[in-house]
C-alpha positions as CSV (number, residue, x, y, z in Angstrom):
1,X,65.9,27.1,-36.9
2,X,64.7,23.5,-36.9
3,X,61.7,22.9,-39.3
4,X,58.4,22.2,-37.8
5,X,57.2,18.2,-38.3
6,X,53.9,18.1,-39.8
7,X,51.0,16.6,-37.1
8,X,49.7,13.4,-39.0
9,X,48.2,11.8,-36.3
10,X,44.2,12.0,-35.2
11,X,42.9,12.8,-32.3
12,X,40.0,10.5,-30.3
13,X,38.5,13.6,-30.1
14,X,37.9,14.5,-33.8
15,X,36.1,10.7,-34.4
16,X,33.0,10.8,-34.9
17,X,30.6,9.2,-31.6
18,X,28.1,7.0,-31.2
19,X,25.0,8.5,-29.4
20,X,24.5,7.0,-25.6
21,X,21.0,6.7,-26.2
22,X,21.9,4.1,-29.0
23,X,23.5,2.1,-26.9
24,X,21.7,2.1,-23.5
25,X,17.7,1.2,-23.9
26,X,16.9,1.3,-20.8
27,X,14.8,4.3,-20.0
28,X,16.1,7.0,-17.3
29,X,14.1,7.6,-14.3
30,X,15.5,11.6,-13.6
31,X,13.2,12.1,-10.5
32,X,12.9,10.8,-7.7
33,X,9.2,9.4,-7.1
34,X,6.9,11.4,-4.4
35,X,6.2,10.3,-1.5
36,X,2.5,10.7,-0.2
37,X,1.5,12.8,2.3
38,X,0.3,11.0,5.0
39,X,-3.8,11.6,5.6
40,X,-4.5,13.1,9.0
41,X,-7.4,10.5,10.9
42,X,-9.2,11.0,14.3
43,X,-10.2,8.0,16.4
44,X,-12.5,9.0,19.6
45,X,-11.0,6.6,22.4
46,X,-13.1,6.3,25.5
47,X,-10.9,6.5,29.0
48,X,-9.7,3.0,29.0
49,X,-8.6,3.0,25.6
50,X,-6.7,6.2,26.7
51,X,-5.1,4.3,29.5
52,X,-4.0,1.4,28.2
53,X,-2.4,3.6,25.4
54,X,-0.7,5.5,28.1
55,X,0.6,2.2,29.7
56,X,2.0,0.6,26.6
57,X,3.7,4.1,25.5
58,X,5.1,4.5,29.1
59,X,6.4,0.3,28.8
60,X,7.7,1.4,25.2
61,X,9.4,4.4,26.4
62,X,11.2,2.6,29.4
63,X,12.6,0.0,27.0
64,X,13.8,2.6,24.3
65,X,15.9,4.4,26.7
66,X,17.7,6.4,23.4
67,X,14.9,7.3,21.6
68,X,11.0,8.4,22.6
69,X,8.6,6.8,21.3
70,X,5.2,8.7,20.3
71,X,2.1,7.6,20.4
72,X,1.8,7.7,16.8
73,X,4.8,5.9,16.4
74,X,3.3,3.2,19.0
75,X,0.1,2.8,17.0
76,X,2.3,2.7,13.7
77,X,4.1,-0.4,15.9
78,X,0.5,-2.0,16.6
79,X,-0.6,-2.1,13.2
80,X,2.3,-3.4,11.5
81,X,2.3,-6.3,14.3
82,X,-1.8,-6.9,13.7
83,X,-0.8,-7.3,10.2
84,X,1.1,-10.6,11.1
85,X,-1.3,-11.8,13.2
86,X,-4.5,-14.0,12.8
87,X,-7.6,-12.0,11.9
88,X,-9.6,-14.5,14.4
89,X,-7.6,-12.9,17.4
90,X,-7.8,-9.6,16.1
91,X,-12.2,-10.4,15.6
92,X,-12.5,-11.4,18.7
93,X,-10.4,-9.1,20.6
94,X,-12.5,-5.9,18.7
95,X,-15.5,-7.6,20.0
96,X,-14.0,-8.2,23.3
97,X,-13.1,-4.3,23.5
């Protein structure tokens, strides 16, 4: 029977490690941040108002022929374009209305 050969080598496994916190400072973000729940807000619109809401959701709707638009998405669409737009013309339009 052959004789057995003595293990002399050392595994990577066996070496002491340096922790990972050590080495990385950075902090770990482990959750995902909430988003908030929107807020629920009612606007009284007189007839015109309703009309003209209807008209510019039924133009919307006719050029998204994939997807309908809502009204809430449509006044979602209004406010981010008012954002971008001169408060002056926005002033005098709210007066105007």
């Amino acid at each position: 029977m052959p004789s057995k050969k003595k293990i002399t080598g050392q595994s990577n496994l066996t070496a002491p490690s340096e922790p990972l916190a050590k080495t990385n400072s950075e902090p770990l973000n482990l959750t995902t941040p909430q988003q908030k729940k929107p807020r629920l807000k009612n606007f009284l619109l007189n007839d015109l108002d309703c009309d003209r809401l209807g008209r510019l959701l039924q133009e919307a709707n006719r050029n998204s022929p994939y997807k309908k638009i809502s009204e809430t998405a449509l006044i979602r669409a209004l406010l981010l374009l008012a954002g971008k737009m001169d408060i002056e013309r926005i002033v005098k339009a709210a007066r105007d209305a």
